[in-house]
Steps between C-alpha positions, in 0.01 A plus 500: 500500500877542576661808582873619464733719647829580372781698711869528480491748171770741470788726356827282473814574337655269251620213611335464802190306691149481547253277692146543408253306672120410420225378766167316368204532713161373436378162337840320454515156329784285582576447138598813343812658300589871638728731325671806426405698168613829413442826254771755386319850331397388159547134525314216541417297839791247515577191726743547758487143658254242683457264722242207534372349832739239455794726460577528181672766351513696150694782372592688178808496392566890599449404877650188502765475763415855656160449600358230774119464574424298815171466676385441842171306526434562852525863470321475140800686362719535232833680467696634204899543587647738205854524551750632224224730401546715180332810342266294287350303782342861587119380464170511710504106625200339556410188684270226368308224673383253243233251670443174394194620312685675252413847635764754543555801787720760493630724744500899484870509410826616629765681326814410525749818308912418473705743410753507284 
């Protein structure tokens, strides 16, 4: 079993910057992608970027350039920088651990609001 816990959630204004940040606890494989997801009222779970064990990134194209996931190993933690934020980032944002078994955890969610 893994366990997450999200933090850094908030109300920004246009234009500006977030940091959310996700520790794993539990049984923690060394080989592992962890992520950021994220839901806006009405929509559908979405990808908001990941990063393997080896450091690999991947974004979508709407985060590209504003968005930077990083992780620290020893602290079995990932980070989400959101910087140039706009009103339809507004979303609950999730974090994922995906072990090397294939199974997935989630993370009770954060919301992150921007105002426009």
């Amino acid at each position: 079993q893994v366990q997450l816990v999200e933090s850094g959630g908030g109300l920004v204004q246009a234009g500006g910057s977030l940091r959310l940040s996700c520790v794993a606890s539990g049984t923690i494989f060394g080989i592992n992608v962890m992520g950021w997801y994220r839901q806006a009222p009405g929509k559908q779970r979405e990808l908001v970027a990941s990063i393997t064990s080896r450091g690999l990134t991947t974004y979508p194209n709407s985060v590209t350039g504003r968005f930077t996931i990083s992780r620290d190993d020893a602290k079995n933690t990932v980070y989400l920088q959101m910087n140039s934020l706009k009103h339809e980032d507004t979303a609950v944002y999730y974090c994922n651990y995906h072990d090397r078994r294939g199974i997935d955890y989630w993370g009770q969610g954060t919301q992150v609001t921007v105002s426009s």
